[in-house]
Steps between C-alpha positions, in 0.01 A plus 500: 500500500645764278284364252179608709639818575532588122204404443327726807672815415438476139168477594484771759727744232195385214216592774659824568640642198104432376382733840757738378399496109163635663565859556323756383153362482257614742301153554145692382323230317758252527349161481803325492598553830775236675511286146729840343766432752525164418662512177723205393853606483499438124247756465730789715644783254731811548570571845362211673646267268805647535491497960387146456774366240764694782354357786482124301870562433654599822255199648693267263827582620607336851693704640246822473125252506477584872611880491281784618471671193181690379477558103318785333541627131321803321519593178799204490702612761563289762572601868589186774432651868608281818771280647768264358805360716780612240683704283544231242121403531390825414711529240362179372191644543533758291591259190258295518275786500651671190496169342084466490373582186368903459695616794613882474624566783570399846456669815689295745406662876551151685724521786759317591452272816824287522 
């Protein structure tokens, strides 16, 4: 069961950090259409890759897999917005964050539930 839930928000963090690699571009000739948001996760760089290799990693861990947390990084940074039941889960949080690769910075605004 974990196993499947891994393996749906990796997905869901590889669909959405591909949406998010998207900005800027108006969509005026864009031929592409859906097929640019559905980027492997392989083929994610900078920012995205970053968001998805946080959310992969707090997925991973059991304790934190079913937390409320939404992940957003720009320019490397890193903020975590929403709920988690305790002190010592935010705190692990936050180390597993710093610990992904090209992390600068973390902006830890969760709140505390528990």
């Amino acid at each position: 069961m974990k196993t499947n839930n891994l393996i749906a928000v990796l997905l869901a963090a590889s669909f959405l950090a591909a949406c998010a690699g998207t900005g800027g571009q108006s969509g005026k000739g864009d031929t592409k259409g859906a097929t640019a948001a559905a980027k492997p996760a392989e083929a994610l760089t900078g920012d995205a890759l970053i968001t998805a290799n946080v959310k992969s990693a707090l997925a991973a861990d059991p304790e934190l897999a079913n937390a409320k947390i939404t992940v957003s990084t720009t320019d490397g940074n890193v903020t975590l917005k929403g709920e988690i039941k305790t002190l010592a889960l935010r705190r692990k949080a936050e180390s597993i964050v710093k610990s992904v690769p090209n992390v600068k910075s973390l902006n830890n605004q969760t709140v505390v539930t528990g």
